[in-house]
SEROLUM-279735 format. One record per residue (C-alpha): residue in three letters; x negated, z negated, y. Coordinates in steps of 0.2 Angstrom, whole numbers, plus 5000, padded with zeros to 4 digits. Layout:
// SEROLUM-279735
AlaXZY
...
//
This chain:
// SEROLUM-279735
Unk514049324955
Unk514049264974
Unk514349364987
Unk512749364995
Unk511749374978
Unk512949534975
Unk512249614993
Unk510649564989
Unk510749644973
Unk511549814978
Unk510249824993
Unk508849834979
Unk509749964970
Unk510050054986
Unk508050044987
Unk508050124971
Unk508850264974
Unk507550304990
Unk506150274977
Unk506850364965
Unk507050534979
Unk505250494982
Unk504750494963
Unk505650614954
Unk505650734968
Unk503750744965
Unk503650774948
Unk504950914948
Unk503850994963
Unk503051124950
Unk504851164942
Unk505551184959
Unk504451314964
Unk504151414947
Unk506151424943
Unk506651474963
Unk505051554966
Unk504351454980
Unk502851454990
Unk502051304992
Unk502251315011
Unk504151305008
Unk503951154994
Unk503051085009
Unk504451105021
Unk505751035010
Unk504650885007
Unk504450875023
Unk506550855029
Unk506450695018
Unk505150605030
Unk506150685044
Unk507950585040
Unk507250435037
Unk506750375055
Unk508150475061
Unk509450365052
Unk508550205053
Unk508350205073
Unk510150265074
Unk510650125063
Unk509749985073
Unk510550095089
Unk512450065080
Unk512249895067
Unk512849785077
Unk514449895085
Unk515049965067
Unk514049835056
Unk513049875040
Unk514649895026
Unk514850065038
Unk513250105037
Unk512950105018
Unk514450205018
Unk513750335026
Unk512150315014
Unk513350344999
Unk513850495004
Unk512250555010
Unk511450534995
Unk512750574984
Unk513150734993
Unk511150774995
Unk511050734974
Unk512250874970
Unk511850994983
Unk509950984978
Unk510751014959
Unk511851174964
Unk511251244979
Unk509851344973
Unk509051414989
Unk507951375002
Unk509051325018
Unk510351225004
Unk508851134999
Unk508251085016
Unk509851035021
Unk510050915003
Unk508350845007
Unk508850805024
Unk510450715018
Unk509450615007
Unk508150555019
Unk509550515031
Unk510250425016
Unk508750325011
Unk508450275031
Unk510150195034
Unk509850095017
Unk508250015028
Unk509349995043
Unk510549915035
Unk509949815022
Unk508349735032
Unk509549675045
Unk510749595031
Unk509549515022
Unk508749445038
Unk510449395044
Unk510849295027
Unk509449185021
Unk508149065036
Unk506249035037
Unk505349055020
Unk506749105010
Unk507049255021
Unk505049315018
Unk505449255000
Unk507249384999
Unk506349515011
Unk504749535000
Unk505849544982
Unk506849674991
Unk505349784998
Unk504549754980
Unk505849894974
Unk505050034982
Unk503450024974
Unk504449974958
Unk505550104958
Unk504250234962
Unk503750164945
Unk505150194937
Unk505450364945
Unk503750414938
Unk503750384921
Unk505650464919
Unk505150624928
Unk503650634918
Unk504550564899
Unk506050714903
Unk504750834908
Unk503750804894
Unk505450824882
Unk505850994890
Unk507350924904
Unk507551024920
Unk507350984936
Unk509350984940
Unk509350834925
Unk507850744933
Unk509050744949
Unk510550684940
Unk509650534937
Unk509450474956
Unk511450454956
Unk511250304942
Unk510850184955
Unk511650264970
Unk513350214958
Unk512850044956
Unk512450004973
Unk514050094978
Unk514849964964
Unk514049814972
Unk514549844988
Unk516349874985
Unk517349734991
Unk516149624998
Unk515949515015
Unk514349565024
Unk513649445032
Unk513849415055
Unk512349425065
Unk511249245068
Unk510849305087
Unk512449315098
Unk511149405109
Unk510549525097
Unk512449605098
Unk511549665116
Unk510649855116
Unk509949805131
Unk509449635125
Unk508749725111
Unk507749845120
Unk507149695134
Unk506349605120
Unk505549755113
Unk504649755129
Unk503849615126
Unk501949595122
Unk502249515104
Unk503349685100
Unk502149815107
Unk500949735097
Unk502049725082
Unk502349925087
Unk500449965086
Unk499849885071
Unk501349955061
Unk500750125065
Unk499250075054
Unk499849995041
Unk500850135036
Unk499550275037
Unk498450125026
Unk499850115012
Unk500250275012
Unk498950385016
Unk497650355003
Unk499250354991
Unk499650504996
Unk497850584993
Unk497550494980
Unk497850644968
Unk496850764976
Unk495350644983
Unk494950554964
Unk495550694954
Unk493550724951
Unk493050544949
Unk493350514932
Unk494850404934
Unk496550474931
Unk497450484948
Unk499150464942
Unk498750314931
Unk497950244948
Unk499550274955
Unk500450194946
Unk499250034945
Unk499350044965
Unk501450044963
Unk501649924948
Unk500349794955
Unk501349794972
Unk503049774965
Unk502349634958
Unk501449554971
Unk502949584981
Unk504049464970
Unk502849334973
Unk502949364993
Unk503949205000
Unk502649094990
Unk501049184997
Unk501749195015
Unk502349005011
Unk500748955008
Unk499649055020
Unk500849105036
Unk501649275040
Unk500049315051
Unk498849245036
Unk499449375023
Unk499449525036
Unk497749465041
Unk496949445022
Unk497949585018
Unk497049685030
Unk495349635022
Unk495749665006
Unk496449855009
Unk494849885017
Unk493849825004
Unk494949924992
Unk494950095003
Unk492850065004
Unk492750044986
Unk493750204982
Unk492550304994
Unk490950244983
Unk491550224968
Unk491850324950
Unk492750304934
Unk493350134927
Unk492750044944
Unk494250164954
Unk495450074943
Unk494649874951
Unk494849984968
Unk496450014964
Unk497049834960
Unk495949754977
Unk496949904986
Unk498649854978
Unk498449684983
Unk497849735001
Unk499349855006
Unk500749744996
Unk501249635009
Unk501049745023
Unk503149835024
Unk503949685021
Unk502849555031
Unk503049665046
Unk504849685047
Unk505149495039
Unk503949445058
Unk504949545069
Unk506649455062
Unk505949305063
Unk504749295076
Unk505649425089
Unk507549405084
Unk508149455102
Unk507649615096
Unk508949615085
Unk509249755069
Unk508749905081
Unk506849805081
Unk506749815062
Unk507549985064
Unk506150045078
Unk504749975068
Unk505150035052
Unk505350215061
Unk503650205068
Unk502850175050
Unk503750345045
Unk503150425060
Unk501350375060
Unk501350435042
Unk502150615043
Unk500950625059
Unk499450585050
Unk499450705035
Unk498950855044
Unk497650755050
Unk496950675033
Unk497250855027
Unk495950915041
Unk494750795038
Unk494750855020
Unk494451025022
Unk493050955035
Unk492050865023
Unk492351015010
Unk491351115022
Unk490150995028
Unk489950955007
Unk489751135004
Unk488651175018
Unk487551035012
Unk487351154994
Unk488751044985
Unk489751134972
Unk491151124959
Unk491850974955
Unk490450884966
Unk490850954980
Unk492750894976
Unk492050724972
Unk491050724990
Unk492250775000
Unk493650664995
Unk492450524996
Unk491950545014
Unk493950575018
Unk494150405010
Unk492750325021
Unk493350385036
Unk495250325029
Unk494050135029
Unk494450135047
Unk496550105048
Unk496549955039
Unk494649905047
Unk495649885064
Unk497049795059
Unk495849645053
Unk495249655071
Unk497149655076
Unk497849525064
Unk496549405068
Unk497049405086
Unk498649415079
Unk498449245071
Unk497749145083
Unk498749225097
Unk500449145085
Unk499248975082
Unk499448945102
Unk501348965102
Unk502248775102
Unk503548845090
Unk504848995086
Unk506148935100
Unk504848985110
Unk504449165107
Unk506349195105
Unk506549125120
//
């Protein structure tokens, strides 16, 4: 095996690992709090320190990639999350657990501003979409994976702590991929510059970038997020939904470089857009076996999104170097952490609306998490207004050279 294709290789397996602490650490959420005696305000909380880390870490990162390189900082995500796995095994209280959460987040954001930078800096053009998209395709993959583990050992009568144990299979490997390998120098001399960095994330193209990231987080992963609670009177099985959503986009994301080959970076964001909206529209008015056609217009709407984002900003903005990935990733994270209370608002809004309107039971359920999910329409409506100015705004450029320029 090569020394790029061994990176490449360890990166996914590092990606793993992050979807594996996204994963497992759900479905262990009702042992957690039955075996420690938890409220579900401090489950929150402790959820919570993993959205925390992981724009933390990924900021810093871009801040420090190109002064101490990314073999450093996968270090540092090693023994993150190999300290976090074993303090969330043994710690058995509240603060322990915050602080073991926290180092896994940090752990999981310095894998995103490491790898994304490394891939970027290894492979060109199409092949760079094509590398970038088989990498991202991991996290939906292994939230996959993490799901059907946690739920096959809960179902055999494993604890949580073994559930746990399980994250570190990957987090070994990637550990044993990385040991001894060359990792790759930066393409842009420029891009070795902070303030370069930060001068080009000035620009319009960036800010733009910045904005419409924002919303194609809270559009993955808010309905994903929700999705439990909002169909779970619908008819459909959320988790099964869930895991159509995650298995369709693993896929889809294998096929990435092809797709963005054919159609153009701002062409797969742009249709992308029109399908999740389509696909959010159709959850809101729709019951039983037409959630799971939601679900696969939805998948194929939000798929592209992660990658395709990051993948434009390295090669359409390359001044701004791996604190650009770093800041824009970052932003996803943010927007998403900061629109959950909000989502959570507008569902006990339309509850009382639905109730006040003489809805009950599992109708008034049904209701009201159908007009969260219309209102939810809205994220990915913009961005086709967005992307298509995004489109022809990169149609007008003479070439790359230009907008690196």
């Amino acid at each position: 095996m090569n020394n790029d294709r061994r990176l490449f290789y360890g990166s996914c397996f590092a990606l793993i690992t992050t979807a594996l602490s996204f994963s497992i650490r759900a479905g262990i959420l009702g042992q957690l709090g039955t075996e420690l005696s938890f409220s579900a305000e401090q489950l929150g909380w402790i959820n919570s320190m993993w959205f925390l880390g992981f724009p933390i870490s990924m900021v810093i990162g871009g801040l420090v990639y190109h002064t101490v390189g990314p073999k450093k900082i996968m270090q540092f995500a090693f023994l993150a999350h190999a300290v976090g796995i074993v303090m969330t095994i043994y710690s058995g209280s509240f603060i322990g657990l915050l602080i073991s959460t926290l180092l896994i987040g940090l752990g999981n954001g310095c894998t995103e501003a490491a790898c994304n930078p490394m891939i970027a800096d290894t492979y060109e053009g199409v092949k760079m979409s094509t590398m970038m998209n088989r990498f991202h395709m991991w996290f939906p993959g292994g939230i996959v994976i993490g799901a059907l583990v946690s739920k096959f050992m809960t179902d055999f009568g494993f604890g949580w702590q073994a559930q746990i144990w399980m994250i570190m299979i990957p987090t070994l490997i990637y550990a044993y991929l990385f040991w001894g390998q060359t990792f790759p120098a930066a393409k842009e001399a420029e891009s070795t510059s902070v303030s370069k960095n930060f001068q080009a994330m000035l620009s319009p193209l960036f800010l733009f970038i910045f904005a419409c990231m924002a919303l194609t987080a809270i559009s993955e992963f808010g309905p994903q997020q929700w999705v439990g609670l909002i169909l779970s009177k619908s008819g459909a099985q959320p988790m099964l939904i869930l895991a159509l959503v995650t298995g369709l986009m693993a896929v889809a994301r294998y096929f990435g470089g092809d797709v963005v080959g054919k159609f153009s970076q701002t062409g797969v964001l742009l249709g992308s857009a029109v399908l999740a909206t389509i696909g959010v529209y159709l959850f809101s008015t729709q019951t039983g076996a037409m959630a799971y056609v939601a679900a696969i217009v939805y998948a194929l709407g939000i798929a592209y999104f992660w990658p395709n984002m990051i993948g434009f900003v390295a090669d359409k903005i390359p001044k701004s170097g791996a604190l650009g990935m770093s800041i824009v990733g970052a932003v996803g994270m943010f927007s998403t952490s900061i629109f959950q209370p909000i989502i959570g608002g507008w569902i006990d809004g339309d509850r009382a609306a639905g109730m006040a309107a003489g809805f009950t039971g599992d109708e008034l359920e049904l209701v009201a998490g159908q007009a969260t999910l219309g209102t939810m329409v809205l994220f990915p409506a913009i961005l086709i207004v967005l992307f298509t100015v995004l489109h022809f705004w990169m149609k007008k450029q003479p070439s790359d050279a230009a907008l690196a320029a």
